[in-house]
SEMI-142946 format. One record per atom (N, C-alpha, C): residue in one letter; x, y, z; atom name; residue number from 0. Coordinates in steps of 0.02 Angstrom, whole numbers, plus 50000, padded with zeros to 5 digits. Layout:
a,X,Y,Z,CA,NUM .
...
This chain:
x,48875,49740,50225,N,0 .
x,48903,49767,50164,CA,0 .
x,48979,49773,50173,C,0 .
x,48999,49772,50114,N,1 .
x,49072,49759,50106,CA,1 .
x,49108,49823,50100,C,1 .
x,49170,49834,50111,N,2 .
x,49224,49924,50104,CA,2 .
x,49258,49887,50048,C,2 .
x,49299,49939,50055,N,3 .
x,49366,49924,50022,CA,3 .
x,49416,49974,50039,C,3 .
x,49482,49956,50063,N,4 .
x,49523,50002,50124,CA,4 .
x,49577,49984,50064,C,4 .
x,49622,50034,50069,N,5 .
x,49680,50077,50059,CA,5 .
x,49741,50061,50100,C,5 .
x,49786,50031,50095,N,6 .
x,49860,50055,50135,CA,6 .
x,49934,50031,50100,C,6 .
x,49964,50082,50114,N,7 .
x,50037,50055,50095,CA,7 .
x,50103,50051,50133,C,7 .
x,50152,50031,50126,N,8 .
x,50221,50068,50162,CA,8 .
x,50220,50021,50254,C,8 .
x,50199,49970,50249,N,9 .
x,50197,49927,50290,CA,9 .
x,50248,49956,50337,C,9 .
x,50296,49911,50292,N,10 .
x,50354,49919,50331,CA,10 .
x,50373,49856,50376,C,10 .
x,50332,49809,50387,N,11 .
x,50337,49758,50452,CA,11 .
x,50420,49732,50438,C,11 .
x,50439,49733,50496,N,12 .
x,50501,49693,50523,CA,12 .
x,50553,49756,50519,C,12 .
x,50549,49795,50485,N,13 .
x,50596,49857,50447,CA,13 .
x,50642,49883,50521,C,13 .
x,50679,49879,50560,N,14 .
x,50710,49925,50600,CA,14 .
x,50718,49992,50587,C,14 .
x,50738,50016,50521,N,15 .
x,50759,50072,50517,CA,15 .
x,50712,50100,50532,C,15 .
x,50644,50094,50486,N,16 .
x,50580,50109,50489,CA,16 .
x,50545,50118,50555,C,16 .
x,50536,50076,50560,N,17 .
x,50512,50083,50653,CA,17 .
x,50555,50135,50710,C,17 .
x,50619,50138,50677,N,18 .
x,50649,50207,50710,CA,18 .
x,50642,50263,50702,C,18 .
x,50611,50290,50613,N,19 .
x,50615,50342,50597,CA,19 .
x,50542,50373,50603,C,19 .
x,50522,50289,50610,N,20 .
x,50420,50350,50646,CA,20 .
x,50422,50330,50705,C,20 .
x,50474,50328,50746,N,21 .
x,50475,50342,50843,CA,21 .
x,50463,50295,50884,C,21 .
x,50469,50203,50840,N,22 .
x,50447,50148,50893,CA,22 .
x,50532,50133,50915,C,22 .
x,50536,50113,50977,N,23 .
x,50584,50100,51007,CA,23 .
x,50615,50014,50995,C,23 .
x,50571,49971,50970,N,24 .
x,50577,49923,50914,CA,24 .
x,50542,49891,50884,C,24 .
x,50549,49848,50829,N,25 .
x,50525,49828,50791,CA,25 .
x,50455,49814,50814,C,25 .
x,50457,49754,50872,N,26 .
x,50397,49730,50910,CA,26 .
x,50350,49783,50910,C,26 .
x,50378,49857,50939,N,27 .
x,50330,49915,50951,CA,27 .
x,50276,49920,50895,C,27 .
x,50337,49938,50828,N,28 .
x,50313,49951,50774,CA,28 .
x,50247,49899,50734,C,28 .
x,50282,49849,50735,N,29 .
x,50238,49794,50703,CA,29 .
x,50177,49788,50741,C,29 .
x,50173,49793,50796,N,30 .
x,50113,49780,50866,CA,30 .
x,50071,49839,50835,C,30 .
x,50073,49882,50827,N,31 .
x,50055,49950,50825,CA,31 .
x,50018,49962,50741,C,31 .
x,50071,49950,50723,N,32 .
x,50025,49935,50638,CA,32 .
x,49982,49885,50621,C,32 .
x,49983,49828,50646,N,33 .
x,49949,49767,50677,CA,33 .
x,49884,49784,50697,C,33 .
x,49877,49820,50730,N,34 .
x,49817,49847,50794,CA,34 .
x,49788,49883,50747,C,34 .
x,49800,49935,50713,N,35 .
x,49772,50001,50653,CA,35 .
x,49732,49939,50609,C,35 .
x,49756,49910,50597,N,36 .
x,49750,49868,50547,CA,36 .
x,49690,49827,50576,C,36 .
x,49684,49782,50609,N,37 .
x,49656,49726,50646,CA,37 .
x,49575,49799,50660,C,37 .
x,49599,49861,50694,N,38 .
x,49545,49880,50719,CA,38 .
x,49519,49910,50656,C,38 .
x,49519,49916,50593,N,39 .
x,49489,49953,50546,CA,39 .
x,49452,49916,50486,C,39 .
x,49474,49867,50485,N,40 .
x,49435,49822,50440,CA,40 .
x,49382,49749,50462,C,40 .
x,49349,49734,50433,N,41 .
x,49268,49703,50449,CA,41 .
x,49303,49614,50398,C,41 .
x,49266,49603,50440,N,42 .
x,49262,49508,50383,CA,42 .
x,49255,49507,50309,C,42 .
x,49218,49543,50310,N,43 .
x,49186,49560,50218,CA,43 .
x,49240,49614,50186,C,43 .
x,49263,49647,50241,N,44 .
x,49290,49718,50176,CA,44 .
x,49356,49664,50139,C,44 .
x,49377,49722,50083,N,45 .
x,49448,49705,50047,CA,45 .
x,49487,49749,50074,C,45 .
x,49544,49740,50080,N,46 .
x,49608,49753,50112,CA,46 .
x,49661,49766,50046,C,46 .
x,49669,49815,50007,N,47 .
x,49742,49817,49965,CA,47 .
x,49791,49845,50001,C,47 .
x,49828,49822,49988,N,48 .
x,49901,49835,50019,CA,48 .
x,49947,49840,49955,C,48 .
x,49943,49909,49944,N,49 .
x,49983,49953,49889,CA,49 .
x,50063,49943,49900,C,49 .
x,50095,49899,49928,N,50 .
x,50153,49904,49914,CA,50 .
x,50196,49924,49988,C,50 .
x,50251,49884,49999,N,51 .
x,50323,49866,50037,CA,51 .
x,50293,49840,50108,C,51 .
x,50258,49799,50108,N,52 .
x,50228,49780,50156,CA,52 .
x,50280,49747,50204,C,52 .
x,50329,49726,50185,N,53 .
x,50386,49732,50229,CA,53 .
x,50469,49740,50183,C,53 .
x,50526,49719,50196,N,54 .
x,50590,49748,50162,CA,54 .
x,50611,49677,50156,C,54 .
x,50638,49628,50204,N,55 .
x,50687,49577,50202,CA,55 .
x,50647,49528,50230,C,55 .
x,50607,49544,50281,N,56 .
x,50554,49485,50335,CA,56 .
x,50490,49447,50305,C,56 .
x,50481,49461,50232,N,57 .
x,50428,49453,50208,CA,57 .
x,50399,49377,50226,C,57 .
x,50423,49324,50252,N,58 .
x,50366,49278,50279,CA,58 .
x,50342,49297,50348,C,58 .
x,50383,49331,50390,N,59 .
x,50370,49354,50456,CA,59 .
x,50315,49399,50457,C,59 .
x,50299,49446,50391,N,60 .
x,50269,49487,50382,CA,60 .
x,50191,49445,50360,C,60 .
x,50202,49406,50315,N,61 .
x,50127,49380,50313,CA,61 .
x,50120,49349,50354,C,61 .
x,50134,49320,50406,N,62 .
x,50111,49300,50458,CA,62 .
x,50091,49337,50510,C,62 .
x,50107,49379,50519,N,63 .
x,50052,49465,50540,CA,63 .
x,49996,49469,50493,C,63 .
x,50008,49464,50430,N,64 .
x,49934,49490,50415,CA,64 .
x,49901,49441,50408,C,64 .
x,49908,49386,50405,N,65 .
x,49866,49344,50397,CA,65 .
x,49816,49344,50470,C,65 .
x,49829,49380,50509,N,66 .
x,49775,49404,50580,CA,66 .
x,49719,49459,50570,C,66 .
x,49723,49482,50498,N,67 .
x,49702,49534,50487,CA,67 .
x,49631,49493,50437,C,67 .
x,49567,49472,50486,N,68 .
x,49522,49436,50448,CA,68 .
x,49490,49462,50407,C,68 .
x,49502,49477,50321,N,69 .
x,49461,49501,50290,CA,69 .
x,49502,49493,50213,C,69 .
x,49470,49502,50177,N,70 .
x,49514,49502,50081,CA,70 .
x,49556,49518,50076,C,70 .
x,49632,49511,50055,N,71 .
x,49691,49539,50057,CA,71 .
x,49714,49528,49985,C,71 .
x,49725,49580,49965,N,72 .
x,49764,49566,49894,CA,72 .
x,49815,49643,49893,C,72 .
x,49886,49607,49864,N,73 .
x,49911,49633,49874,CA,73 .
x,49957,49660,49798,C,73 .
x,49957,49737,49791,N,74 .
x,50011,49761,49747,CA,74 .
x,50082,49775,49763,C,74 .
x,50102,49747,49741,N,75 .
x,50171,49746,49792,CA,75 .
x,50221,49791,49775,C,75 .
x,50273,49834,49791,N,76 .
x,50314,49880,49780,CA,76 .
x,50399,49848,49778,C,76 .
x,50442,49888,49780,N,77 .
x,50478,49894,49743,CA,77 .
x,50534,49845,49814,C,77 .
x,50517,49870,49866,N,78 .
x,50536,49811,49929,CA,78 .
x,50503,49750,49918,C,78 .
x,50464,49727,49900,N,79 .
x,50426,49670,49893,CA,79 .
x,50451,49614,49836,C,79 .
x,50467,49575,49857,N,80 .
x,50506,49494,49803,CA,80 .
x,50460,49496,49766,C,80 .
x,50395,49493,49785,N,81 .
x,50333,49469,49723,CA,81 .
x,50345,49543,49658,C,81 .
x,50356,49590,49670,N,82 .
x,50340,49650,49616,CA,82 .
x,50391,49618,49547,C,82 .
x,50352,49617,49498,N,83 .
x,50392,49590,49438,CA,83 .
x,50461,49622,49423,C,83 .
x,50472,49685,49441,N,84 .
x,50546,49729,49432,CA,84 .
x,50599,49648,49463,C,84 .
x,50568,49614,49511,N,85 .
x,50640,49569,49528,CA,85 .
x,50633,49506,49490,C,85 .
x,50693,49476,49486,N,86 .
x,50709,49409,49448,CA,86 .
x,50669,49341,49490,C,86 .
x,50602,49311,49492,N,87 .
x,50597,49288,49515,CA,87 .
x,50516,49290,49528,C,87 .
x,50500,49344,49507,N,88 .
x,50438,49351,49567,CA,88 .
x,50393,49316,49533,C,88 .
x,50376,49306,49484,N,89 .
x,50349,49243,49494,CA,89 .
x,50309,49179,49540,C,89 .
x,50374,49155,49574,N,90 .
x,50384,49120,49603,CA,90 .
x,50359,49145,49681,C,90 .
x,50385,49181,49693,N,91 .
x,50362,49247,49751,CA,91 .
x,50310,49241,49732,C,91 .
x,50258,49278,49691,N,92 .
x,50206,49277,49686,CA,92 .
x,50152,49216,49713,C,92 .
x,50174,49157,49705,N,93 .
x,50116,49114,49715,CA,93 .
x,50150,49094,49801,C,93 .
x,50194,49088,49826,N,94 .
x,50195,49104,49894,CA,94 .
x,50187,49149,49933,C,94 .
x,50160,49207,49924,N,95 .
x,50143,49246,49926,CA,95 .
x,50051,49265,49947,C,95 .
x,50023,49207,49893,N,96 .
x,49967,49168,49919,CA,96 .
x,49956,49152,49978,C,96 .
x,49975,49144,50014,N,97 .
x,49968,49099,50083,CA,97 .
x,49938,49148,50122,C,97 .
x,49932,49198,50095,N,98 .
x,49907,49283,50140,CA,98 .
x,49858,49310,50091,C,98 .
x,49894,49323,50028,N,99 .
x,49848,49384,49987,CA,99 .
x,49792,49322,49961,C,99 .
x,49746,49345,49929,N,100 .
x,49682,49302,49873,CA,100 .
x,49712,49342,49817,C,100 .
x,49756,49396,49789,N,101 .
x,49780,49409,49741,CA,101 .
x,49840,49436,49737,C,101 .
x,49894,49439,49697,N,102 .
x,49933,49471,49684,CA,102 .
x,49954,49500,49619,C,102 .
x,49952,49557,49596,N,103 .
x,49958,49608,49543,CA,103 .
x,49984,49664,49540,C,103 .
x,50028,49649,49479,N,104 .
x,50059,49737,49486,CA,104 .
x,50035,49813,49477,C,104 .
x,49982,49816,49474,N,105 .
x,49919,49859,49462,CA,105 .
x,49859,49833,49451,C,105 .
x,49810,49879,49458,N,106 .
x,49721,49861,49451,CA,106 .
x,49713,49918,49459,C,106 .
x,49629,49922,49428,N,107 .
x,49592,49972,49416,CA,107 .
x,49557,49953,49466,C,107 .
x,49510,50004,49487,N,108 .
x,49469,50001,49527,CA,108 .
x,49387,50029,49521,C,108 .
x,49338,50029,49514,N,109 .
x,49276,50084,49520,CA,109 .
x,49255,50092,49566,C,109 .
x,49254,50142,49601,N,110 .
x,49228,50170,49660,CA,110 .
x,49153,50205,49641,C,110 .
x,49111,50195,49680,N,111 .
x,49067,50261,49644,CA,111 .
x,49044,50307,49612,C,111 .
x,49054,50260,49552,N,112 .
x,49060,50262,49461,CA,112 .
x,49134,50297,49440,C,112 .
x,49187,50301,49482,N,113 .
x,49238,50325,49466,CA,113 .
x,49295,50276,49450,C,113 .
x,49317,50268,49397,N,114 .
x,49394,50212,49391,CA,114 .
x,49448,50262,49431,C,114 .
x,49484,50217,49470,N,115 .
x,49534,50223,49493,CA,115 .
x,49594,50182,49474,C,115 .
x,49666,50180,49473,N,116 .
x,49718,50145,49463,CA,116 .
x,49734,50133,49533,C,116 .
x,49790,50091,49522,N,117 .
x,49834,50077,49608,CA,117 .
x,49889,50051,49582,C,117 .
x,49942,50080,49606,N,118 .
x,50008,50044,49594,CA,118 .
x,50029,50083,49663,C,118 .
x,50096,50025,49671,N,119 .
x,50134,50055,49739,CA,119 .
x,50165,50136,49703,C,119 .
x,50188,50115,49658,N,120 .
x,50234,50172,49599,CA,120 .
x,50181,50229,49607,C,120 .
x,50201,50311,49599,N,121 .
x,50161,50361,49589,CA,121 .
x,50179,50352,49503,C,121 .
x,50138,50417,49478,N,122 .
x,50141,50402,49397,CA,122 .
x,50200,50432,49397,C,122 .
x,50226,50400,49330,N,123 .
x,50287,50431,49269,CA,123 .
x,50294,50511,49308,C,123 .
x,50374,50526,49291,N,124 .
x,50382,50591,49306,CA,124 .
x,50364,50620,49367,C,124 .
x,50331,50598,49417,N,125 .
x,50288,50638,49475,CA,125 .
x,50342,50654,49556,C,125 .
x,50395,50604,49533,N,126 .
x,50474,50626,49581,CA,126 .
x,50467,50573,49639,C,126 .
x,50495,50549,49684,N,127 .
x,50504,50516,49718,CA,127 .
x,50509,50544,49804,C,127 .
x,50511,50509,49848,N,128 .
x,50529,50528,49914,CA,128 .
x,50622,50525,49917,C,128 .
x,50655,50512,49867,N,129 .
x,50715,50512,49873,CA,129 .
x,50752,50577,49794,C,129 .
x,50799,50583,49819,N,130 .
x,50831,50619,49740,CA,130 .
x,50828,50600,49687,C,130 .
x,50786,50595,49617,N,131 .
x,50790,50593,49568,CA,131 .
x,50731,50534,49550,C,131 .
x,50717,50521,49492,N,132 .
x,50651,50456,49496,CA,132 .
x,50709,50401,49484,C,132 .
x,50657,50346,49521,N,133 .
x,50695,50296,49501,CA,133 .
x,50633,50245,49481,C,133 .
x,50653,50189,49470,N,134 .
x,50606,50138,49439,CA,134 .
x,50543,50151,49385,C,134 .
x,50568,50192,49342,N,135 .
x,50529,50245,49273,CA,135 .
x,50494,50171,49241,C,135 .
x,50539,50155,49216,N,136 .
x,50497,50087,49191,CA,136 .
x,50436,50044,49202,C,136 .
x,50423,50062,49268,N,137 .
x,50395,50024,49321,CA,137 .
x,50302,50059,49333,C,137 .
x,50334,50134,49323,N,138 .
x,50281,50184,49323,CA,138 .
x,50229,50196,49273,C,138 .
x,50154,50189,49289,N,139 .
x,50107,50223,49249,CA,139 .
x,50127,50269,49216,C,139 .
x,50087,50297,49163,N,140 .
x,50081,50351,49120,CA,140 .
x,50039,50372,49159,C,140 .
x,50033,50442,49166,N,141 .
x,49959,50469,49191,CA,141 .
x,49929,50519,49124,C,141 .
x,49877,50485,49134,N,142 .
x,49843,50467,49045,CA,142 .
x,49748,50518,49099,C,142 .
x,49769,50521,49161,N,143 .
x,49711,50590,49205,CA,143 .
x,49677,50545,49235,C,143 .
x,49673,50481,49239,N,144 .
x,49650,50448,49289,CA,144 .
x,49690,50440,49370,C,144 .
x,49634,50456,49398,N,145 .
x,49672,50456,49473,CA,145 .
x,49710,50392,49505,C,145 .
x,49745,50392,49539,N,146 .
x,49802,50342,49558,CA,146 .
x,49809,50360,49629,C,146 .
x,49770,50275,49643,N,147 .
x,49811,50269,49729,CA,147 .
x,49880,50242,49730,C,147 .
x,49929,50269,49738,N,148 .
x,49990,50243,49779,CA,148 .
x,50010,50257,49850,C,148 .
x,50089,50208,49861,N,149 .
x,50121,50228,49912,CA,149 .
x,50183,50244,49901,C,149 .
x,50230,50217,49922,N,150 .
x,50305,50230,49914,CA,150 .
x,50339,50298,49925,C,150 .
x,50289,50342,49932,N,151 .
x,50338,50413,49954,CA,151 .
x,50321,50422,50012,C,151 .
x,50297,50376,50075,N,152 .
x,50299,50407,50155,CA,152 .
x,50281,50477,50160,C,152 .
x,50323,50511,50193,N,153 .
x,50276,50582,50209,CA,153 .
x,50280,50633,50169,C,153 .
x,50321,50630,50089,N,154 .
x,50334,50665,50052,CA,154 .
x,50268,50716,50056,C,154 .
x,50222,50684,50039,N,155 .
x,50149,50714,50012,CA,155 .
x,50080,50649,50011,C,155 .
x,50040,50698,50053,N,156 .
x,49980,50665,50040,CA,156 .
x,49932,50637,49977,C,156 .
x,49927,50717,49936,N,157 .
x,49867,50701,49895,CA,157 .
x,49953,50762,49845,C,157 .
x,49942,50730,49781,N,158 .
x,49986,50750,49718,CA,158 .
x,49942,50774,49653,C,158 .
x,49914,50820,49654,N,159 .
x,49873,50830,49582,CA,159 .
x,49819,50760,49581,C,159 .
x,49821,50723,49531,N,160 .
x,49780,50650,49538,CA,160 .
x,49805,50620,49582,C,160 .
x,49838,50609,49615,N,161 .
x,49880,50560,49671,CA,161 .
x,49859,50565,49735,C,161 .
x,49831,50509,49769,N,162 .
x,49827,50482,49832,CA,162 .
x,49888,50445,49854,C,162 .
x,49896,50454,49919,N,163 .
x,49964,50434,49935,CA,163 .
x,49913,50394,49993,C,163 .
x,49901,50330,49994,N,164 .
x,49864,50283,50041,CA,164 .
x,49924,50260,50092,C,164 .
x,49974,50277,50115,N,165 .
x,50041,50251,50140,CA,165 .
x,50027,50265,50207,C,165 .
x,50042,50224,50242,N,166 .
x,50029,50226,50340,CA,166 .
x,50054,50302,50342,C,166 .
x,50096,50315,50337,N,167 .
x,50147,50374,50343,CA,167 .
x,50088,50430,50348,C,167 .
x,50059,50448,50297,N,168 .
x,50018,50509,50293,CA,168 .
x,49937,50503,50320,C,168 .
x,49935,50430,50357,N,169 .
x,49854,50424,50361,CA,169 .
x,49839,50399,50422,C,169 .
x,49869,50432,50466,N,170 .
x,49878,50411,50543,CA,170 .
x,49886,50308,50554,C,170 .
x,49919,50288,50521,N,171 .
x,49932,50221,50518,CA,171 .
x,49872,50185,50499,C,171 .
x,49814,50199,50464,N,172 .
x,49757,50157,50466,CA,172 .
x,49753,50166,50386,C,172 .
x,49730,50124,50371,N,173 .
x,49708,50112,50299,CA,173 .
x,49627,50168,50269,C,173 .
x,49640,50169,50212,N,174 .
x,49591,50240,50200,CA,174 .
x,49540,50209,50168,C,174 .
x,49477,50202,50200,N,175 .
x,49420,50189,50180,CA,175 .
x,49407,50212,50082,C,175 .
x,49363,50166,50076,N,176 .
x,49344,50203,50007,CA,176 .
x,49306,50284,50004,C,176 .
x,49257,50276,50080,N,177 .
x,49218,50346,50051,CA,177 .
x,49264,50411,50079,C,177 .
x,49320,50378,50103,N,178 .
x,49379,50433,50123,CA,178 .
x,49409,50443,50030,C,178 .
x,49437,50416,50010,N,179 .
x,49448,50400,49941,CA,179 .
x,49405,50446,49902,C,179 .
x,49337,50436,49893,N,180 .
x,49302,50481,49852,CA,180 .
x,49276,50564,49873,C,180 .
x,49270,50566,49929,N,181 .
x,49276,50633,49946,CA,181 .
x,49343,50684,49940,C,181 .
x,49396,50643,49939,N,182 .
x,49443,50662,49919,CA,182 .
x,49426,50701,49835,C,182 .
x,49419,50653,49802,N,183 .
x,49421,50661,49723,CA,183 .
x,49350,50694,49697,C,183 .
x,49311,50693,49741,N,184 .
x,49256,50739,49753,CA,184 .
x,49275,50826,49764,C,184 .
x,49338,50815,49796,N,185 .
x,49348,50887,49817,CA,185 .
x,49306,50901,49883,C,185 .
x,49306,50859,49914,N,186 .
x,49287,50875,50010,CA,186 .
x,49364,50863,50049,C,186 .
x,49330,50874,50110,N,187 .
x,49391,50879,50159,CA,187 .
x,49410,50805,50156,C,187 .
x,49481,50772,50149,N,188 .
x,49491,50702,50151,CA,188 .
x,49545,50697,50217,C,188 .
């Protein structure tokens, strides 16, 4: 039987990144997210990757995941060439292929009779990991359906409806679905 796993906030190739969660370099970092990754998912499961899966390295970066044997489709964030906010992506998008089986700027999801959303973006209004919102345009309405994102790192885990699926808050491993619904269940997640 098949999962379906959760993660965002890659980060691959990122220096800064790899400094500010304690790898001494990049190699560390990427090896390390690599491994979380590689050890948590099965042949059959799906793999979303909510967004900035890397900053500037992005072919270097699918070529890491493409080690990662299992469904990959990817929503891409606001670091990511493929996310429609840039001039181009498009084009990004179908090279981009060479790794994901999809690329989209959101999807719904049903979990165990529950719809879910996913965007890298948290909803409209909900504030950012930096001063002030930015990319409003870009953002859901939250209309009370729950929303997996990433993009705020360790700001916050879980936000009112908001899952924050981002390496940052989930010991680097991608969050199972029945992690996902116990959450929104109201159990320990």
């Amino acid at each position: 039987m098949s999962d379906h796993l959760f993660t965002a906030d890659l980060h691959l190739g990122h220096q800064l990144v790899a400094e500010l969660r304690g790898f001494n370099s990049i190699a560390e970092h990427d090896g390390f997210i690599m491994d979380r990754l590689r050890s948590s998912v099965r042949k059959h499961d799906v793999l979303w990757v909510l967004g900035d899966y890397s900053v500037s390295k992005h072919e270097y970066a699918r070529s890491l995941l493409r080690s990662v044997y299992c469904r990959k489709i990817l929503i891409p964030g606001n670091h990511d060439p493929e996310h429609g906010m840039h001039r181009g992506a498009w084009n990004r998008q179908v090279d981009a292929l060479d790794t994901f089986d999809a690329v989209l700027n959101y999807q719904r999801i049903r979990l165990g009779k529950i719809n879910f959303l996913m965007s890298h973006l948290p909803y409209h209004g909900e504030g950012d990991h930096t001063p002030g919102n930015r990319y409003n345009e870009y953002r859901l309405p939250n209309e009370g359906m729950p929303l997996l994102c990433g993009h705020v790192h360790e700001a916050w885990r879980f936000k009112g409806s908001q899952f924050n699926v981002g390496v940052d808050v989930n010991d680097f491993k991608p969050v199972p679905s029945a992690t996902v619904l116990d959450w929104w269940r109201g159990g320990a997640a």
